[in-house]
Steps between C-alpha positions, in 0.01 A plus 500: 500500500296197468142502343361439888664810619224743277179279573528510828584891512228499303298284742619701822418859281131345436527419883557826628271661316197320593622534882484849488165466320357249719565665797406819444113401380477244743586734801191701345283223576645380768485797679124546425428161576662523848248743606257220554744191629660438842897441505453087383311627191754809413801228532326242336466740195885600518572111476312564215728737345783333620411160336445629179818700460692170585282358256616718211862527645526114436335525140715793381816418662492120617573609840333289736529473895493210736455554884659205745369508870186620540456230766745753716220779517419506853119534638354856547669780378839592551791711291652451185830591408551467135802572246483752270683489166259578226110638444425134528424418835312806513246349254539177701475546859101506407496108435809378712376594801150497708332859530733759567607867534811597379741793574597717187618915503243738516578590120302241393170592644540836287454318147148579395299187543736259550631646817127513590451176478827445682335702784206264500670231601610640787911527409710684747633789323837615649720790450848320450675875510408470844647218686411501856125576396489248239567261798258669693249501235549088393453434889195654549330430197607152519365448823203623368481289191610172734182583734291466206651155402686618217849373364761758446745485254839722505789562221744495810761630229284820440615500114534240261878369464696331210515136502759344724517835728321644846521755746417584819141335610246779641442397862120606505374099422692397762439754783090434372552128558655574825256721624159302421652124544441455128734239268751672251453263161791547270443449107826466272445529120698548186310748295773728444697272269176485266310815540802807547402794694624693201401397105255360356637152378360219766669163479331164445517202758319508852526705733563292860310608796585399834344519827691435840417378824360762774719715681391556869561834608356554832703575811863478236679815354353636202764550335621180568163370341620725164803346511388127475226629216746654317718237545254229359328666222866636349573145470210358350480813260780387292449328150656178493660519160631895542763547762380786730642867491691614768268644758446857580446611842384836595296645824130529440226496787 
């Protein structure tokens, strides 16, 4: 094992723990301090905690992040369909994209503060044990949260998946984007082969961030919307030194 091998396990251990730390007491205040700010200020202060964890992830583990096409981001507010690999983009989505809700499963809102201050910024909670109302639910939440000029951002794989693999998009972006006339943006990253969903050890190097052009979605098939998003952001996800893991496919609404 070379020397680098045990700093940066050390860096990534030091990482982890002040990410627990950091959220926790900041979800205190932020959840106070959101009883006296609008939905700007709330997600202004969750850029906030967003920027500083990158911050610290880039100090204690030298992994950075660059983001190409941010030129692509359509006017108004439309849906996001993002990869999901790692805890990264989770932290991310705050700063890569303008104000947004995001859909996560109704476990999350159950963590003392933190899922309170998940709830005050307006996430759509879904029960994933529950397909056809988890639809339901993204559809009519979404159409709420679109009325009030928010972005929405989806996990269209529902779970995060190894580097190199995939499954089944959830069709719920799509069918929203049909229904209201709204864009579908996809965003391909390659977190995964840095930050593992499982361990602790995060890689160095930089993290590539890529966002596509619009998808239209009105008056076409929604699922053959999910199958050009899928299509693009499984190819851009890929890092371009690691040859990509066969991919896994498996039904998921």
């Amino acid at each position: 094992m070379s020397t680098i091998e045990p700093l940066q396990f050390i860096g990534s251990l030091g990482f982890t723990a002040f990410f627990l730390l950091w959220t926790f007491f900041y979800a205190i205040f932020f959840v106070v301090a959101c009883l006296f700010l609008p939905f700007r200020g709330r997600f202004a202060l969750a850029r906030v905690w967003a920027r500083v964890i990158l911050f610290v992830l880039r100090w204690t583990c030298r992994l950075d992040y660059q983001v190409e096409g941010r030129e692509r981001l359509p006017p108004g507010n439309h849906i996001a369909l993002m990869k999901h690999s790692s805890s990264w983009e989770t932290v991310a989505q705050a700063l890569l994209l303008p104000p947004h809700v995001w859909v996560l499963k109704r476990e999350l809102i159950w963590i003392p503060f933190v899922g309170w201050g998940i709830q005050q910024l307006r996430a759509i909670a879904v029960d994933r044990d529950a397909a056809h109302g988890a639809v339901r639910g993204v559809i009519e939440q979404g159409k709420a949260r679109l009325a009030e000029g928010k972005w929405i951002v989806i996990f269209p794989e529902g779970t995060r998946m190894p580097p190199g693999e995939t499954r089944k998009y959830g069709i719920s972006g799509a069918l929203l984007a049909a229904e209201t006339g709204r864009l579908i943006v996809p965003v391909a990253h390659d977190s995964g082969y840095y930050w593992p969903r499982r361990g602790l050890l995060k890689q160095p190097g930089t993290i590539r961030v890529i966002i596509g052009a619009p998808i239209a979605a009105a008056g076409r098939n929604p699922r053959d919307v999910n199958a050009e998003a899928q299509s693009w952001i499984e190819a851009h996800s890929t890092h371009p030194a690691r040859p990509a893991a066969p991919q896994e496919h498996r039904d998921d609404t």
